[in-house]
C-alpha positions, 0 to 999 in steps of 0.5 A: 595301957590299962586292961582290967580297968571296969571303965574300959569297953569289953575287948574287941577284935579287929575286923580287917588288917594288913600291912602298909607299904610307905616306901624305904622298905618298909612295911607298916601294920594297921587295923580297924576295929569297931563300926565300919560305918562309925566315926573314924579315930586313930589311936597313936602309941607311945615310946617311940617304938611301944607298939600298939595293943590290944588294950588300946582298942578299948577306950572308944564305944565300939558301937559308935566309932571306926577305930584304927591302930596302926604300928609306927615303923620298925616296932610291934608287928611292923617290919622290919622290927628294931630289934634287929640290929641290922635294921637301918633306923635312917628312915625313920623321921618324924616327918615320915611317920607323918607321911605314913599316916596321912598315906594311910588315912588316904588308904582306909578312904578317911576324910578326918578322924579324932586322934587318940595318943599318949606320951610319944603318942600326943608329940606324933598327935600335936604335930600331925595336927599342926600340919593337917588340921583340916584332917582332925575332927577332935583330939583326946591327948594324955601323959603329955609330952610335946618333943621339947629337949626340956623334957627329954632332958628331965627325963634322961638327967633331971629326975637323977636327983629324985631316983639316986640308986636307979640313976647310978644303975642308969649310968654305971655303962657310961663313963664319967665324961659321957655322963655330962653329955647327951644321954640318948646318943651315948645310949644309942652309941651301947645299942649299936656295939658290935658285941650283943652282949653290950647291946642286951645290957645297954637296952635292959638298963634303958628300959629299968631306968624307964621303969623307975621313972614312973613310980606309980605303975603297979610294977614293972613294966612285962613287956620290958621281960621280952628281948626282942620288945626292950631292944627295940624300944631303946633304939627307938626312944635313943634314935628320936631322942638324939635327934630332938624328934626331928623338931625345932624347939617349942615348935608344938607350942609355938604352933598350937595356934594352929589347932585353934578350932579342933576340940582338945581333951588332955587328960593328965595324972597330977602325979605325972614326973613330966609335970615338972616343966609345966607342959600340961599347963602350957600346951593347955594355954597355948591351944585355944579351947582345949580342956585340962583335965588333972586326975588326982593321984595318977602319974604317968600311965593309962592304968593308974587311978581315974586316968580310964575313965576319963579317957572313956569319958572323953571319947565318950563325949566326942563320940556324938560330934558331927 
């Protein structure tokens, strides 16, 4: 997320935190940020396994909201931490993310929040509010994405052609038979080798094809610098992608009917890759009353031009909704 953008709110720190145990073991990081008394959001971060930062606590007027960020199972300061290759990613569903959240909005004594995600962040968001929408007050969603296999596919295979160099470097672990089959499980199979080194490189080479996919950020991405964060991540993104996130295909849209009544905000950078199958413009039809906002010359990232103040703008306008 972006953290020297002028559209942004000053940093802020948390004024309570804590870890959540949502059962199997696990223990989940939360914390509030803003206006104890103001109107509660939840922020949803991406990857699977991105974790949350402080940059994210900066897109709502700390003054007007109740902020809430929380750490998905097994990533940022959530325990235990993916990295490890002990850590048993059974667990960790879809459907028990869901859980976690609802178990922690009844925890924090939340009636309804606006929820805030991006990429994986908008999947978890839209689900959640198909499922519970009478706990969604409004939702600002950007780099949309719904868990179709259409664009993990596009993502793993289908921009091959456009990045030849860095796709070659994607696949030069895998052999030719496993280069026509499900890329995440054939990723997922390398993290899971007994031998680290294995593992390390498999995950570096994940993050790097990651990194040339979205060629409108500024440079590669630091957090991939760290071993711990790149493990991790891989496991995770390979782990929800094998499994096709746990949802039947085109159920987002096939349900977002469902979200009929809660306000929408999607934010979209015009230069986003995941455009390419048309997400953005079928989840904007397919939701009744949401709103598309394009921003020119951005691509996938919060950072790029005009995506920060759009998004402030956005929870600006909802912060005043009863």
């Amino acid at each position: 997320m972006a953290s020297n953008d002028p559209a942004l709110y000053p940093p802020i720190e948390p004024y309570r935190h804590g870890w959540l145990d949502v059962g199997d073991g696990n223990l989940v990081y939360w914390e509030e940020c803003g206006n104890p008394r103001g109107k509660p959001a939840l922020f949803l971060h991406g990857g699977p396994g991105s974790g949350s930062n402080a940059g994210m606590r900066r897109y709502f007027d700390p003054a007007a909201y109740r902020v809430v960020l929380f750490d998905q199972r097994n990533c940022g300061r959530s325990t235990p931490h993916a990295s490890d290759p002990a850590t048993d990613l059974t667990s960790n569903t879809t459907g028990n993310l869901l859980a976690d959240i609802e178990q922690l909005r009844e925890h924090l004594g939340i009636e309804r929040w606006l929820v805030f995600g991006g990429s994986w962040g908008s999947v978890l968001g839209l689900v959640y509010a198909e499922r519970f929408p009478q706990r969604v007050s409004e939702m600002v969603l950007m780099a949309l994405a719904t868990g179709r296999r259409v664009e993990t596919d596009l993502l793993t295979r289908g921009l091959g052609a456009l990045f030849p160099e860095a796709w070659e470097r994607f696949c030069d672990m895998l052999p030719e038979a496993q280069r026509d089959g499900d890329l995440a499980d054939a990723y997922h199979r390398l993290l899971s080798d007994p031998d680290p080194a294995v593992r390390d490189r498999a995950a570096r080479r994940w993050c790097e094809w990651e990194d040339a996919i979205v060629p409108t950020a500024p440079g590669p991405n630091p957090r991939f610098d760290d071993p711990a964060f790149r493990m991790a991540f891989a496991r995770l993104v390979t782990h929800y992608w094998r499994h096709g996130s746990w949802l039947e295909e085109g159920e987002v849209l096939q349900n977002a009917g469902r979200l009929e009544g809660i306000p929408g905000i999607l934010v979209q950078g015009s230069l986003d890759l995941g455009n390419l199958v048309g997400t953005p413009w079928e989840l904007a039809h397919a939701w009744p009353g949401s709103e598309l906002v394009l921003i020119d010359e951005a691509g996938h990232g919060a950072s790029d031009p005009g995506m920060a103040e759009a998004l402030v703008g956005a929870t600006d306008r909802l912060a005043a909704r009863a």
